[in-house]
C-alpha positions, 0 to 999 in steps of 0.5 A: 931553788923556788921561794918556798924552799929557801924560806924552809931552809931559812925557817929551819936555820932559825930554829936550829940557832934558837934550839942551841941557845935553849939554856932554860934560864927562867924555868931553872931559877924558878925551881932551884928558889923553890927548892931553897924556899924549903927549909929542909935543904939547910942541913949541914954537909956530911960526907957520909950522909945518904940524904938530902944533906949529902955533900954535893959538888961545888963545880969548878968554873967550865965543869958547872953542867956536869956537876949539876947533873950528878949533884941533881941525879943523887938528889933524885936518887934520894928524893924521888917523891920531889918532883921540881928535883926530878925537873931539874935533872932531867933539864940539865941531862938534856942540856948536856945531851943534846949540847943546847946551852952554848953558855955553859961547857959540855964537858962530861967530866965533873971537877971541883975543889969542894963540895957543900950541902944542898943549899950551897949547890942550890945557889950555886945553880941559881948564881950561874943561872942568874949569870946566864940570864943578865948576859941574855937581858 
């Protein structure tokens, strides 16, 4: 094996690990506080509600991924004008999909005891996100 290939082999191992370690930390902070920021999210939690103030997963720790993506994916399916909603769906599927954030479970199943109106979803993004982001610091 010559120089050249083991520093390929090297190169691509890095991004490989670098790959997995992708949670989108920054970028999903930022859209989840400009969704809060938007004072239309505070509406009250009604089960029956076909809107933006559905009721939403509150996940169970270890199920957080895959509440994220069914509570962003209704979101979208009922706003479909917000771009930074479709953003954030289409980040957390990816995460899932592609098994990229090793920080958070990939468990396809989404649990939870409750669940809470758009802003209690939002923050519970931001929170764990936020979380993410002080063990990387």
């Amino acid at each position: 094996m010559n120089a050249s290939m083991l520093s390929y082999i090297l190169f691509s191992c890095l991004l490989l690990s670098v790959h997995a370690e992708y949670c989108g930390v920054r970028e999903i902070i930022r859209y989840t506080q400009r969704l809060l920021d938007d004072s239309s999210v505070s509406c009250p939690c009604r089960q029956t509600a076909i809107n933006s103030c559905s009721c939403l997963p509150i996940p169970e720790h270890g199920h957080e991924l895959a509440c994220f993506v069914n509570g962003t994916k209704h979101l979208m399916e009922n706003n479909a004008s917000n771009p930074v909603i479709t953003r954030l769906y289409l980040t957390f599927q990816a995460l899932l999909d592609r098994q990229l954030c090793k920080r958070l479970a990939h468990d396809d199943q989404c649990q939870y005891k409750t669940k809470g109106n758009v802003e209690e979803f939002l923050k519970k993004i931001q929170r764990t996100y936020q979380e993410i982001d002080k063990f990387n610091a």
